[in-house]
C-alpha positions in Angstrom: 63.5 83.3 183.1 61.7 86.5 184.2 57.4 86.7 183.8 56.7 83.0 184.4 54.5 83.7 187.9 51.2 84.3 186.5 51.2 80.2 184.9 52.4 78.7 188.2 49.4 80.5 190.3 46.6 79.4 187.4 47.7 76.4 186.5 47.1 77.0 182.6 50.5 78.0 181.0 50.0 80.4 178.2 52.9 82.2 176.2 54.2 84.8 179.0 54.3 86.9 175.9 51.2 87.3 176.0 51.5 89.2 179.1 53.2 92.3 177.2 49.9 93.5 175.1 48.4 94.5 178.9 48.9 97.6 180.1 50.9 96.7 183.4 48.9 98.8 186.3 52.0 98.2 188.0 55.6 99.1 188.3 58.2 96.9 186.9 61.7 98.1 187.4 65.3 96.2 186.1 66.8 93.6 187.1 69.6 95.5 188.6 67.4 97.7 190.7 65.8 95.1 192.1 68.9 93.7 193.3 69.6 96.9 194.7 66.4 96.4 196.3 66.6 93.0 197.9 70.3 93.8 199.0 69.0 96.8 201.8 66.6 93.8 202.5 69.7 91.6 203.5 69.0 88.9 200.6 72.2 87.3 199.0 72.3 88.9 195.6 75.7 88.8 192.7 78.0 91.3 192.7 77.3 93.9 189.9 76.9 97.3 188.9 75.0 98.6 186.2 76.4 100.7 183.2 75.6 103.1 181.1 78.2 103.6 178.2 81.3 101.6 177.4 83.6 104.2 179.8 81.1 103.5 182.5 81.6 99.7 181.7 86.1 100.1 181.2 86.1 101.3 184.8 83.2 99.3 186.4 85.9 96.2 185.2 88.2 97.8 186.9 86.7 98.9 190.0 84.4 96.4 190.7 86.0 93.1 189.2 89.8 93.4 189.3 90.7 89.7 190.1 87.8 88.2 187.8 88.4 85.8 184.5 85.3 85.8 183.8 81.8 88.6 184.4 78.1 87.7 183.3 77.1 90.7 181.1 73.2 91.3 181.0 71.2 93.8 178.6 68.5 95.7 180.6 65.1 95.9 179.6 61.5 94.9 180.9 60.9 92.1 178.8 61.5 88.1 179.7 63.6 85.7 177.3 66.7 87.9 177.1 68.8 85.4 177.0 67.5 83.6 173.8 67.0 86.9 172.7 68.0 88.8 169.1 69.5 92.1 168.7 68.4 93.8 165.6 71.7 94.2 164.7 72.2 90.7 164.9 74.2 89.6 168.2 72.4 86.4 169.0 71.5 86.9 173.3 71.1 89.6 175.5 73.1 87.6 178.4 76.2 86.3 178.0 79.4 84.9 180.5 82.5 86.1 179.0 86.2 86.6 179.6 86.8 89.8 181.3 88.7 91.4 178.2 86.0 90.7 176.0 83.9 92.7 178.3 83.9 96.2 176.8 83.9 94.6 173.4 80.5 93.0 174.2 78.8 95.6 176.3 79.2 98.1 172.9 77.5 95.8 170.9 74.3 95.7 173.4 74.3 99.6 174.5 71.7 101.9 172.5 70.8 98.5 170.5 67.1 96.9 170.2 66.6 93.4 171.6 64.0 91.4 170.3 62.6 88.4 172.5 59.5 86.7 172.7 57.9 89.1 174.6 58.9 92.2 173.4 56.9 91.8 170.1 59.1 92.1 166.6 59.0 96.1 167.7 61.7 95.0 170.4 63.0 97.2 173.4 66.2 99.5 174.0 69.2 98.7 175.9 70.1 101.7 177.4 72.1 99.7 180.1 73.9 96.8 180.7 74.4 94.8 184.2 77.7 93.3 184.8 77.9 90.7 187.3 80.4 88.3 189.5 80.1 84.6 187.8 78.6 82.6 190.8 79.3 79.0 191.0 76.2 77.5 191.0 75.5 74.2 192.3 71.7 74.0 192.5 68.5 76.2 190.7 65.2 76.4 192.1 62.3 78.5 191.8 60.5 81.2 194.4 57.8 83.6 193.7 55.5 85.8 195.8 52.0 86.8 194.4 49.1 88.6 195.9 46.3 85.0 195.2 42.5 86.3 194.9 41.7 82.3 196.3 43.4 82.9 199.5 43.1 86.6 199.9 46.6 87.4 201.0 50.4 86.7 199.2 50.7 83.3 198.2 54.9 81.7 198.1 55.4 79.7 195.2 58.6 77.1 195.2 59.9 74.6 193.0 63.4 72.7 193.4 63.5 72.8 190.2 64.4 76.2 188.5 65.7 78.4 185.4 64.2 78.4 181.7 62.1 75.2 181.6 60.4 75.8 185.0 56.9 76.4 183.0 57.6 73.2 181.1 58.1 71.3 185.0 55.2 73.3 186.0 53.3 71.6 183.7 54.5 68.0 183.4 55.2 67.7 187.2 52.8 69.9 189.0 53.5 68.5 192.8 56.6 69.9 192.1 55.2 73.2 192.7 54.9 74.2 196.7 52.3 77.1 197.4 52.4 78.3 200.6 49.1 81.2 201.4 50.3 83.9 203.9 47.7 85.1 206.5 48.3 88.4 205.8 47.2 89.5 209.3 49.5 87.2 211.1 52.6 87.6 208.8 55.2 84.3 207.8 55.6 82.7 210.2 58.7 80.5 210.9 57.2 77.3 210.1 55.6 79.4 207.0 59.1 79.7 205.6 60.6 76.3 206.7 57.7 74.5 204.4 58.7 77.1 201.8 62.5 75.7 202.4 61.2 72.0 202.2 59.6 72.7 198.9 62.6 74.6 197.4 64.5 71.3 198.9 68.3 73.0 199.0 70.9 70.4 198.9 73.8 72.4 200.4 72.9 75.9 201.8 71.9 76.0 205.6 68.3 75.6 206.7 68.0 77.7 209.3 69.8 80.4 206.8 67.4 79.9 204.1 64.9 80.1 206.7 65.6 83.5 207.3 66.5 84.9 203.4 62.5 83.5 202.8 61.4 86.0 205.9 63.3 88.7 204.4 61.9 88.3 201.2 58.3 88.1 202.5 59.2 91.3 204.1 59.9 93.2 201.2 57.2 92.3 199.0 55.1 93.5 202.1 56.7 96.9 203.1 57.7 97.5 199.5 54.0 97.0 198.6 55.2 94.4 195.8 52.5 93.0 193.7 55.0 90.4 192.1 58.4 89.3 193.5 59.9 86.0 191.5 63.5 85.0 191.8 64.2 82.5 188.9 66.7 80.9 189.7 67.2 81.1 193.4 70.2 79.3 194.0 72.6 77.5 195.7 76.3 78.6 195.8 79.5 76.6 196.3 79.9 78.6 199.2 76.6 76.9 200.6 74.7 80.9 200.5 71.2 81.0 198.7 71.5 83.5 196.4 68.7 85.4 194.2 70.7 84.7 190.9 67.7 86.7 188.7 64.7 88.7 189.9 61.6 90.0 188.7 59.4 92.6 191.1 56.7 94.5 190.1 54.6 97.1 192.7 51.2 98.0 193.2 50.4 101.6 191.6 47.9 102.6 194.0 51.1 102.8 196.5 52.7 105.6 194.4 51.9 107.9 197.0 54.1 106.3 199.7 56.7 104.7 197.6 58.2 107.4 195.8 61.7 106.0 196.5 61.0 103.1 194.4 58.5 105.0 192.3 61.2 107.0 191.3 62.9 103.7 189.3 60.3 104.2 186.6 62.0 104.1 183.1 59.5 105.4 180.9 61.5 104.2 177.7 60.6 100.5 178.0 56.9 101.4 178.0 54.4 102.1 175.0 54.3 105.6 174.7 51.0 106.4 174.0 50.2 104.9 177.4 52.8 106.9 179.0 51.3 110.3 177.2 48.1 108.7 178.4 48.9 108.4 182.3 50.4 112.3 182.1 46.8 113.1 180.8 44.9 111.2 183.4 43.5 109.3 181.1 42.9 105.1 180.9 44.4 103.6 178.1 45.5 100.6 176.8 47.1 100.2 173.2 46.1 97.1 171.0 47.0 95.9 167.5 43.6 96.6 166.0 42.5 99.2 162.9 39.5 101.3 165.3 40.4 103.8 167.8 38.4 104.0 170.5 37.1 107.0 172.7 34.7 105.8 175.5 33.5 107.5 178.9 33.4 104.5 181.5 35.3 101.2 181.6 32.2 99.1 181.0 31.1 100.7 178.2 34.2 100.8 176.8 35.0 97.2 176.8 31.4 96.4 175.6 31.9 98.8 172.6 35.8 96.6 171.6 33.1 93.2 172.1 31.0 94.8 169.3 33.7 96.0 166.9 34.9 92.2 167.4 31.4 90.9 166.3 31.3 93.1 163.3 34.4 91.9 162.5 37.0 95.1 163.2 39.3 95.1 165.4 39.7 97.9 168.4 43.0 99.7 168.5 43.0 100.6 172.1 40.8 100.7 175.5 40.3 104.1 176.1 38.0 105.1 178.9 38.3 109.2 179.2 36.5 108.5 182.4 33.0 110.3 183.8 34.6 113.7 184.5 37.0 114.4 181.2 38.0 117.7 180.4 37.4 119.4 177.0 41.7 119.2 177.3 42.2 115.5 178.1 39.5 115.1 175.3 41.6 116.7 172.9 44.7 114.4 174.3 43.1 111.2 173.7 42.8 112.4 170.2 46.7 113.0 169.6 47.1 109.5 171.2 44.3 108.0 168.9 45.9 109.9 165.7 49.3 108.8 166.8 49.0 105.3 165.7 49.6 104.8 162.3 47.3 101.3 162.4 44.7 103.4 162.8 42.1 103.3 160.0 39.1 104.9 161.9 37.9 106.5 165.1 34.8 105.2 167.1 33.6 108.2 169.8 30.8 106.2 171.9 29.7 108.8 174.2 26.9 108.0 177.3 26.8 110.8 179.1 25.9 110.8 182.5 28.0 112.7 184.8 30.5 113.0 181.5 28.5 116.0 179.3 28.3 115.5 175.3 29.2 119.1 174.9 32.4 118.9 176.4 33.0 115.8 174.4 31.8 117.2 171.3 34.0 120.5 171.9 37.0 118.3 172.5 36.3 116.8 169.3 36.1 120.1 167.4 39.4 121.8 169.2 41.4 118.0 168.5 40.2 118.4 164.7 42.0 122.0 164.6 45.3 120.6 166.2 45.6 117.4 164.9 45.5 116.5 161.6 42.4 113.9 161.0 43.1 111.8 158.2 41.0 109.3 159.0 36.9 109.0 159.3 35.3 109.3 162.9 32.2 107.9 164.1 30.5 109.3 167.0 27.4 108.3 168.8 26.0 110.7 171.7 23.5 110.2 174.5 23.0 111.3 177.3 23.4 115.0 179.3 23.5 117.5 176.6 23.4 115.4 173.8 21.5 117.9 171.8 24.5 120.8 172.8 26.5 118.3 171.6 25.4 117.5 168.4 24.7 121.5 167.8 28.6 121.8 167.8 29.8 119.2 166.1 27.1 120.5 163.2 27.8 123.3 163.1 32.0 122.7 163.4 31.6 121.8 159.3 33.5 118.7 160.2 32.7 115.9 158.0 31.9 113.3 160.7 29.8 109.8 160.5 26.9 109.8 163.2 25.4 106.7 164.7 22.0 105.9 166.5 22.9 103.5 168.9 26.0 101.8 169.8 25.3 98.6 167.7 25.0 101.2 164.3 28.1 103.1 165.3 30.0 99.9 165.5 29.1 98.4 161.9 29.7 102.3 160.5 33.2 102.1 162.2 34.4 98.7 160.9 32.7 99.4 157.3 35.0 103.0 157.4 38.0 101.3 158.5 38.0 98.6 155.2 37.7 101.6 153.0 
C-alpha cells in the first residue's frame, strides 16, 4: 500500500519497485513514527505502539490492549508490499490481524527476520520492530497523498474514493477517479481547497466539516515538517464516523536537516544500502547499481555521461559516484573502500576532469586506497585537467599495475573489456 504516489502524479504506472534502486535524497521513516507524527498534528491515527523484542510485545498486550480479541501486527521496514510479503524463513506476510494470544507467538516469528517484498529486491530488509495496532472497523478506504508537483510549482493533494492495494490498478483504468488539487503555496489550503479535496475522497459516513479540518492538518504538516511526500493509503472511514490515517508513508526533504533534527533524528540507517550510508558519512555522492564497473567521477555530469558510455560499450556501471569538485586525498581513498566493497565488482573506471578537483590529489588517493585496500580487481583511470601531469608522475611511479586511457570514450571500452576477463 505504501510508495504508490509517484504513478498517480505522472500518470504512467511503473513497478513502484522500481523506486528502491534510487538513492532516496530524502528521509523515509516507519510507519509507526509517522503516526507518531501525524498524531501531535491532531490527525485520527490507530492505537499502537511499536516493539522491539517479544518482552516489549508480552507487556505492550498488556498495557496497551487489555480488552482487545483481536491486534493488527505489522513488521517494520522501508519497503512497500509488506503485506504480500515473504520472510526468508518462510512466514507468508509481514501484516497480519490476529487473536490477541497469538500475538507474542507471531511477533517472534517477524523480529530480527528478513522480509522479502517486491520492492525490497530478493536481498530483503530486517525487521528489527514490529507495530501492534487496535483493529479498526473500517467501513470505507480511500486514497490521499501530498506531493511537491514541478507543473504547478507548489504541493499538489491527490484523492481517490477508492483506496488500499489496487489503487494503481484504479489509477489506471479509471483515471477521473483521481482528484488533484495544486496548493498556492503562498496562500496556504484554503477551506474550499480542502472541501474539494473532501468531495474527491467522497466519505460516506464521517462528518464533512470534520474531514474538512483532518485535510488542513495534514496540509500543515507536510508544510512545517518540510515533507517531500505524505500518502495515507488507506484513509478511512470508521464505524464511529472518524477519518482515520489507517497506513502512512512520509518522506522529508534532506536539505531541511538542519532545522528538523527532531525528525531527522528517526533515521534508521539499517534499512538503507550501506555503502551509501558510508558514502553520506564521507561527504561523498553515491548511488549503488547492479552493474560489474565501479565508477569514480569528479562532477555529476560527467559522471552520468561516463555510466551512458559504459552502457554503449556494453558494461554495466556499478554505482554513480561523483567525489565532487573539491575531494580530499581522504574521501578519495573512501570511495575506494566503498568501490572495493562490492563483490559485483569486476573493474574500476577513475574518469578524472580536473578543474577545480586537482589530478594529484586524485592520483594520491588512488595510491594511499591501493595500500589499504586490497585491489583485486583492474582499474582504469583517465586524467585531464589541473595537474594532470603530477598526477600521472605518481601513479607511475606508485609501481601499481594500472590501465591508462586517452579520452573518456578509450577508458570506457578498456573498462568493460577488463571487467569480461
Amino acid at each position: 500500500m505504501r510508495g504508490s504516489l509517484g504513478k498517480l502524479v505522472s500518470g504512467s504506472l511503473s513497478l513502484a519497485g522500481r523506486w528502491q534502486k534510487q538513492q532516496l535524497r530524502r528521509l523515509n521513516i516507519h510507519e509507526y513514527q509517522g503516526a507518531e507524527l501525524m498524531s501531535k498534528y491532531g490527525i485520527n491515527v490507530p492505537k499502537g505502539v511499536a516493539v522491539a523484542s517479544v518482552e516489549e510485545v508480552k507487556e505492550a498486550v498488556k498495557s496497551f490492549f487489555p480488552n482487545e480479541k483481536e491486534i493488527v501486527v505489522k513488521s517494520q521496514i522501508l519497503a512497500g508490499g509488506r503485506g504480500l510479503g515473504t520472510f526468508k524463513s518462510g512466514l507468508k506476510g509481514g501484516v497480519h490481524i490476529v487473536k490477541t494470544e497469538e500475538v507474542v507467538d507471531l511477533a517472534g516469528k517477524m523480529l530480527g527476520q528478513i522480509l522479502v517484498t517486491k520492492q525490497t529486491g530478493p536481498q530483503g530488509k530486517i525487521v528489527s520492530k514490529v507495530y501492534l495496532c487496535e483493529k479498526l472497523s473500517l467501513v470505507n478506504e480511500m486514497y490521499f497523498a501530498i506531493t511537491l508537483d514541478r507543473k504547478t510549482a507548489g504541493p499538489l493533494i491527490i484523492a481517490c474514493k477508492k483506496g488500499g492495494t489496487s489503487i494503481e490498478d484504479l489509477a489506471e483504468k479509471f483515471p477521473d477517479m483521481i482528484i488533484k488539487v495544486p496548493i498556492d503555496v503562498f496562500t496556504g489550503i484554503t477551506d474550499e481547497d480542502a472541501a474539494k479535496v473532501v468531495d474527491g475522497l467522497a466519505p460516506t459516513v464521517a462528518d464533512r466539516n470534520a474531514s474538512i479540518e483532518q485535510v488542513k492538518k495534514l496540509y500543515q504538516l507536510f508544510c512545517e515538517s518540510d515533507c517531500t511526500l505524505l500518502e495515507i493509503n488507506p484513509i478511512a472511514e470508521t464505524s464511529d464516523k472518524q477519518l482515520v490515517a489507517a497506513d502512512a508513508k512520509l518522506n522529508f526533504d534532506d536539505n531541511a536537516a538542519f532545522r528538523q533534527k527532531e525528525v531527522f533524528a528517526l533515521r534508521d540507517p539499517s534499512q538503507e544500502d550501506p555503502r551509501e550510508v558510508a558514502a553520506a558519512k564521507a561527504d561523498l555522492n553515491y548511488i549503488g547499481l547492479d552493474g560489474e564497473i565501479g565508477c569514480m567521477v569528479n562532477g555529476a555530469g560527467l559522471a552520468m555521461a561516463t555510466m551512458d558510455i559504459i552502457k554503449l560499450h556494453g558494461g554495466t556501471p556499478a554505482n554513480f559516484l561523483d567525489v565532487g569538485g573539491n575531494a580530499s586525498e581522504g574521501q578519495v581513498v573512501e570511495a575506494f573502500k566503498i568501490l572495493t566493497s562490492d563483490d559485483k565488482v569486476k573493474a574500476i573506471l577513475v574518469n578524472i576532469f580536473g578543474g577545480i578537483m586537482k589530478c594529484d590529489v586524485i592520483a594520491s588517493g588512488i595510491v594511499n586506497a591501493a595500500k589499504l585496500v586490497s585491489l583485486k580487481v583492474p582499474v582504469v583511470v583517465r586524467l585531464e585537467g589541473t595537474n594532470v601531469d603530477q598526477g600521472k608522475r605518481i601513479l607511475k611511479d606508485s609501481g601499481m599495475t594500472l590501465i591508462t586511457a586517452e579520452d573518456l570514450d578509450d577508458a570506457a571500452e578498456k573498462a568493460v573489456k577488463a571487467s569480461a576477463n
